[in-house]
N, C-alpha and C positions, 0 to 999 in steps of 0.2 A: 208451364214449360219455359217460355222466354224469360221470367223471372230467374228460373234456374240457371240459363243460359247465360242471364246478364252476371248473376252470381258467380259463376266460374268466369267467367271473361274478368270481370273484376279482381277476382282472387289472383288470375294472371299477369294483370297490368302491375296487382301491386307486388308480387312477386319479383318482379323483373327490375321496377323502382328499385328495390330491397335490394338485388344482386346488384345492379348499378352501383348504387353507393356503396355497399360493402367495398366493389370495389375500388371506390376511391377514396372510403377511409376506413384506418385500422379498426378506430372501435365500431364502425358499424358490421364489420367484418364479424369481429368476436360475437358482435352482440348476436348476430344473423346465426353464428356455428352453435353457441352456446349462451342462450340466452337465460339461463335458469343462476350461471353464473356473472354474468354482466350485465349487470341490472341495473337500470338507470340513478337510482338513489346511493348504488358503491362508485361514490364523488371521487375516489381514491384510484379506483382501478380506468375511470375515463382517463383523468390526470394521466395516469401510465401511457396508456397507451396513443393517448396525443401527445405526448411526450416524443414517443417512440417516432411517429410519425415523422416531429416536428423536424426529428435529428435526419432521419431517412432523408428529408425532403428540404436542408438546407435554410432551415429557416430557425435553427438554433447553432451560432459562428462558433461553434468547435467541434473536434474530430473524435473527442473521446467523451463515453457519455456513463455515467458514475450513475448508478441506481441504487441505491440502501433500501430495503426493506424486510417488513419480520417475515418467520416461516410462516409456510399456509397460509400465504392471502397470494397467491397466485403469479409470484414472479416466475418460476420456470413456465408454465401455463401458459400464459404468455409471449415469453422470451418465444416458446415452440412458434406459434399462431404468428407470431411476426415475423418470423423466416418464412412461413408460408404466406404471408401476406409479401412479403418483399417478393419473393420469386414470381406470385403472381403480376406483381409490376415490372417485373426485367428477368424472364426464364436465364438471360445470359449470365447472372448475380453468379457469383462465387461465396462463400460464406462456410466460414469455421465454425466450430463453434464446441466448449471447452468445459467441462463438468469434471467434479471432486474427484472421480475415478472413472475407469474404464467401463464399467456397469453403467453407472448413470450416465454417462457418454451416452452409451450405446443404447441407455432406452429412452433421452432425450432423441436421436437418431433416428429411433425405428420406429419414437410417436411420429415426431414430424412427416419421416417418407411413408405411414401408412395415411397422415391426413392429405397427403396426395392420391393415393390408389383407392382408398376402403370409400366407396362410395352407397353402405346401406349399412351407417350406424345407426342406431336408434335413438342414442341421445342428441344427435342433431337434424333439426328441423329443416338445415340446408347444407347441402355438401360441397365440399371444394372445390372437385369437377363441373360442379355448374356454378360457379362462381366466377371462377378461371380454366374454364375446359383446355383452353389451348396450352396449359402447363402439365404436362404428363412424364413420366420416368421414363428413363430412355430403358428402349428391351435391354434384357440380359446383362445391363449396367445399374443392380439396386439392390447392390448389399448394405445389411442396417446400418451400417456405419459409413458409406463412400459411395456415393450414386451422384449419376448426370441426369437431366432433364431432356429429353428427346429434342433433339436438334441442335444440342451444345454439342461445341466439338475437344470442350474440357470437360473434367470434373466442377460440379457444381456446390458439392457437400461435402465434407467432412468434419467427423465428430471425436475429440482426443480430449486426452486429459493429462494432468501436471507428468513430465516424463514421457508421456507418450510423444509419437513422430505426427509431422505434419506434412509430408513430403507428398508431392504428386498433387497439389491443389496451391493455390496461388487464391488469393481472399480479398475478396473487396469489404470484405464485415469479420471483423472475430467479435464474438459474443460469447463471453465467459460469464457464466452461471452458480455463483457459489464451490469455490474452491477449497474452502477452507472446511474442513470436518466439527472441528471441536475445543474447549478452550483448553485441553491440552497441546493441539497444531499452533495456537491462538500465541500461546506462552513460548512457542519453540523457535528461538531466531533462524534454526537452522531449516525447517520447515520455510518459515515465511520468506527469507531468500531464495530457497532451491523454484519457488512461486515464481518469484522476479523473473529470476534468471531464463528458466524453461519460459518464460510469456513473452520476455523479449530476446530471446540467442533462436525460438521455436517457431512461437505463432506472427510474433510481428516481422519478421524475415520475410513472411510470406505474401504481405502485403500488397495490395497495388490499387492504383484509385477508384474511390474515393479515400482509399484508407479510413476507414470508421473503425470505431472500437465503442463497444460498448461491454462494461460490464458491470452485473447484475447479483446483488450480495448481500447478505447480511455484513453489517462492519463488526469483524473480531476484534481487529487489532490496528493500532495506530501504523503496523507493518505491515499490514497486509497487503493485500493488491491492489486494493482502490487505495489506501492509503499512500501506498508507494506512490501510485499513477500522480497522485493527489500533489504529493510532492517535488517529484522529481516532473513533471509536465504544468502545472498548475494554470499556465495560460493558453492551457489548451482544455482541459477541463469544463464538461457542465455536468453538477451535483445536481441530482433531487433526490432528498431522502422524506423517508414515511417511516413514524415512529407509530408505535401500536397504540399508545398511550400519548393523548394529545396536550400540549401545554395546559388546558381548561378543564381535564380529568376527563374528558371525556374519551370513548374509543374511535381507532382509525375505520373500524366497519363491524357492528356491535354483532349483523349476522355471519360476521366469521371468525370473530371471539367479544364475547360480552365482558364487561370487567370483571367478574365473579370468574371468571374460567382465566383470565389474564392473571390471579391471585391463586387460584387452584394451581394452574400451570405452573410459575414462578416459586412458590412457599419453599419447596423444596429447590431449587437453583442457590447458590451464590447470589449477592446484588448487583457484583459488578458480570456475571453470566448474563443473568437478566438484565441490565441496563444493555449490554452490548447486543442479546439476541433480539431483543423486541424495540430498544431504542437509539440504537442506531449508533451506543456510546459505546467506543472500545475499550474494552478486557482490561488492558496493559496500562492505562491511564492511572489505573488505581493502586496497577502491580510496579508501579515505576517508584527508583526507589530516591531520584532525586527529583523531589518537589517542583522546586523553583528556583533558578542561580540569580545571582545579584548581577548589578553589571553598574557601568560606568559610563560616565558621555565625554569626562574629561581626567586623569591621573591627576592627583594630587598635587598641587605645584605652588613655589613660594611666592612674595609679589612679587619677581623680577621672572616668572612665570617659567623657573625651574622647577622640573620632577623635585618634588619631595622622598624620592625613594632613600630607606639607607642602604640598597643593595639592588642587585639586580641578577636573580639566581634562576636555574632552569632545574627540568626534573626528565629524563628519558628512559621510557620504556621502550627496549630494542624489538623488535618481532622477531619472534622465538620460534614461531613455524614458519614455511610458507604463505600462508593465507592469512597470519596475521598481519597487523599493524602497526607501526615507528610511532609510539606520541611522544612527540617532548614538549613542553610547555614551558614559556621563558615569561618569566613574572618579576615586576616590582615590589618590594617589603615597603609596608609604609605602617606604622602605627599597630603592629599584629594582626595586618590585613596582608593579601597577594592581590595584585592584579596582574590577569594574563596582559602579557604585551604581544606576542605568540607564539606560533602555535605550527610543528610540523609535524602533521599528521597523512601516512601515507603508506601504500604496501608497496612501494618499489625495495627494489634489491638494497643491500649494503652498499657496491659500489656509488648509488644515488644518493642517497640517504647519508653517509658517511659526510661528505659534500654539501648537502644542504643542510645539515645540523651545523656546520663549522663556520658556514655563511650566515648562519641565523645568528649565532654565536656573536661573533664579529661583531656584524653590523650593529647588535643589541647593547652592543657591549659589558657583556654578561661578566659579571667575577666570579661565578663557580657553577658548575654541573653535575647532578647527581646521574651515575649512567647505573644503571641496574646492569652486576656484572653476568649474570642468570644467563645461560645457553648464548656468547656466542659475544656478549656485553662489555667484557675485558677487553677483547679485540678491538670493539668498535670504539670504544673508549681511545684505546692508543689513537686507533686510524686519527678519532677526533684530533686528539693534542699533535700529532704530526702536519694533520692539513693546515689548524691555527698557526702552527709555528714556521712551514714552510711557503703556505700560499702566501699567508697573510703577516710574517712574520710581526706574531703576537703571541705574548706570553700572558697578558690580562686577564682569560679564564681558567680558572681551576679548574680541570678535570678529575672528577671523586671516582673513578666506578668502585659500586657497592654491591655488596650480596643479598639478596634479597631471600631469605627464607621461612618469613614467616609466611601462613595462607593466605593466599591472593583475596580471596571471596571474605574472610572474614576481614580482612583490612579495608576493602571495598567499603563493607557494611557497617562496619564500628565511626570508621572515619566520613560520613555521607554527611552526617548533621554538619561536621565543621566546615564539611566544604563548601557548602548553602550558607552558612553564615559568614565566612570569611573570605572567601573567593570569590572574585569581581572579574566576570569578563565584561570587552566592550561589546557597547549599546548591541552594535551588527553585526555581532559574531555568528548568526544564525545565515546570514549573507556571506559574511566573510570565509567560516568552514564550514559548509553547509556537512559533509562527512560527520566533525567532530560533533556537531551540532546534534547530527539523529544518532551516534551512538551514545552519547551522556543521556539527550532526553528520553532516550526510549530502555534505557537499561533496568531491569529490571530484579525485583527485591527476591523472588523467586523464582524457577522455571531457567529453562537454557537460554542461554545470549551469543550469538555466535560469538562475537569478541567483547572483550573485557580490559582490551589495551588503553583503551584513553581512562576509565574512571579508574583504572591500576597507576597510569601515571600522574592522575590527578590527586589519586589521593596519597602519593609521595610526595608531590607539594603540599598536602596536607601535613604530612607527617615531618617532614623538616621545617615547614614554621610552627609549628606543635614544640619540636626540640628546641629548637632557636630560641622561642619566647619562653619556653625554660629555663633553658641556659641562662639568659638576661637575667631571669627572676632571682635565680640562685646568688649570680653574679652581683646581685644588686645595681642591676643594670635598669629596673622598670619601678 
């Protein structure tokens, strides 16, 4: 009998160790809910969730926290278990939290607030309520989507998705969980913007400190959402990504896909599907249809260290809608090369843009402009040669506007080789427009591009030193 007695007493103390630590850290937490899936030898998913931890608890120096990895190996899973791990450290937390659609919102949502209430599941050997008893749903405030915690005197949840409203909760966490559906969304600029936009005009609005962001993805696209963040934040970013398939052949966790199932899986995929769902390599890298651009550290120049240019000519495409883009690009001819010198690329109005093409002009001291006269390009042309000749009285550039009627897309694409070989921008152009910059590199061979304004203007500089070096030739000029 005392045996037995010391036995249970024993099972008790260690019981209680057990809840202790869970709670004071994530992965002993998961391990404790579900230990069938958190096994100590998935080296992968500890990584995670000390990861997770690290960022919670300020011991990893930035605000936005970038997670890549494949499907089914337990990033939503997760993502769940650590909101409820978070609340059980601060019931006061506020936290968003942001999935593909409205459905999976809502049943990332209704797992989470049931691993608060449901306390006699069977697949867990310890439940939440005694883990963290004192975190419970506030009465009559716990719908699957928008519930408080008893004793907050806010909202403490909320779960939306791209489009949907975030109003009436204020976040100290947005945790966004796979946005992206498919490598058709993957291919669609107009998709992958509407993302940006809705994440920051929506969810980061609502913010308030610590301000954490964490989001949790498979990488589609060099546009996507971690990509954007990636970009436009960078020194506020921390990556960790987990590829399925590990540089040395081996797998990320062979009990939750073996290689033979990773080749099953994949046979039928695309490579660049597969490199992006399982490796972490975006889609659009392979669908991009300009390589690589040349560039320059210094323009050509003779020994008394003048430009060797014999001209100095630009190329502008007007914006034809609202929401399009002004590119004009003002380049050097030297040897049946271009070099950009640069570069006005922007969506403000005509009244702006009129003005700043005229001032670029000027100063560059350009001798001629090709203006695409197409929806609106006549006009802007004039404006041009009036501001030259009145602001600045100069007669110096030629103002062309031209009609432009051949297909946009097929001029794009016929003229892409010359432009990679012939066109030199400088070294820091990726600094200097960082805009111009991600719509050339990210423009793609197939699939929707929201704009198409800069590689249409570029490849008019393509196409008048194409003519030019023609011309010469015929001319007996080369």
């Amino acid at each position: 009998m005392k045996k037995s007695i010391d036995r249970i007493e024993y099972l008790i103390i260690q019981r209680e160790k057990a809840m202790r630590k869970a709670r004071k850290h994530f992965w002993s937490f998961c391990q404790l809910l579900y230990p069938e899936f958190y096994k100590d030898d998935r080296l992968y998913l500890r990584d995670l969730c000390e990861t997770l931890q690290a960022f919670a608890e300020d011991r990893i120096a930035k605000k936005i926290l970038v997670i890549n990895i494949p499907p089914r190996h337990g990033k939503t899973f997760t993502a769940r278990l650590f909101v409820l791990w978070m609340f059980g450290q601060d019931p006061r937390l506020k936290i968003i939290t942001g999935s593909y659609n409205q459905i999976l919102s809502s049943l990332f949502a209704q797992q989470t607030r049931d691993g608060i209430v449901v306390e006699n599941e069977s697949v867990k050997s310890e439940y939440f309520s005694d883990i963290f008893p004192q975190v419970k749903l506030k009465y009559g405030d716990s719908a699957k989507a928008f519930w408080s915690l008893d004793g907050s005197e806010e909202k403490n949840y909320l779960a939306t998705s791209p489009g949907g409203t975030s109003t009436g909760i204020g976040a100290n966490y947005l945790i966004v969980d796979d946005i992206l559906k498919s490598a058709v969304e993957a291919n669609n600029e107009r998709v992958l913007e509407s993302h940006w936009y809705w994440y920051n005009s929506t969810l980061v609005q609502r913010m308030e400190r610590p301000r954490k962001q964490i989001l949790i993805m498979t990488r589609w696209a060099t546009g996507d959402l971690a990509g954007r963040m990636m970009d436009a934040r960078c020194d506020s970013v921390h990556q960790v990504i987990y590829k399925a398939v590990q540089d040395d052949g081996s797998m990320l966790c062979d009990e939750i896909m073996t290689k033979a199932e990773y080749l099953d899986v994949t046979q039928e995929m695309g490579k660049d599907i597969a490199e992006a769902n399982y490796q972490q390599s975006p889609i659009d890298i392979k669908g991009r249809l300009y390589g690589q651009f040349k560039t320059y550290e210094k323009v050509p120049e003779d020994s008394n260290g003048s430009p060797l240019f014999s001209r100095i000519s630009a190329y502008c495409d007007t914006a034809d809608k609202g929401g399009d883009y002004l590119a004009t690009f003002i380049y050097g001819e030297y040897n049946k090369e271009a070099y950009i010198l640069d570069v006005v690329y922007t969506q403000e109005g005509m009244d702006e843009t009129e003005p700043q093409v005229a001032e670029a002009l000027y100063r560059n001291r350009v001798n001629n402009i090709v203006i695409e006269s197409n929806s609106g390009g006549a006009g802007f042309a004039r404006s041009v040669s009036r501001i030259l000749r009145e602001k600045y009285g100069s007669n110096h550039t030629k103002v062309d506007p031209q009609h432009q009627s051949k297909n946009k897309e097929a001029r794009i694409l016929s003229n892409a080789t010359w432009v990679m070989d012939h066109i030199y921008f400088p070294v820091n152009w990726k600094d200097k427009w960082p805009e111009l910059h991600t719509a050339l590199s990210r423009y793609q061979r197939e699939g929707k591009n929201a704009h198409d304004d800069a590689p249409d203007a570029l490849t008019g500089v393509a196409e008048n030193m194409v003519v030019r070096v023609t011309a010469k030739f015929f001319e007996g000029g080369l």
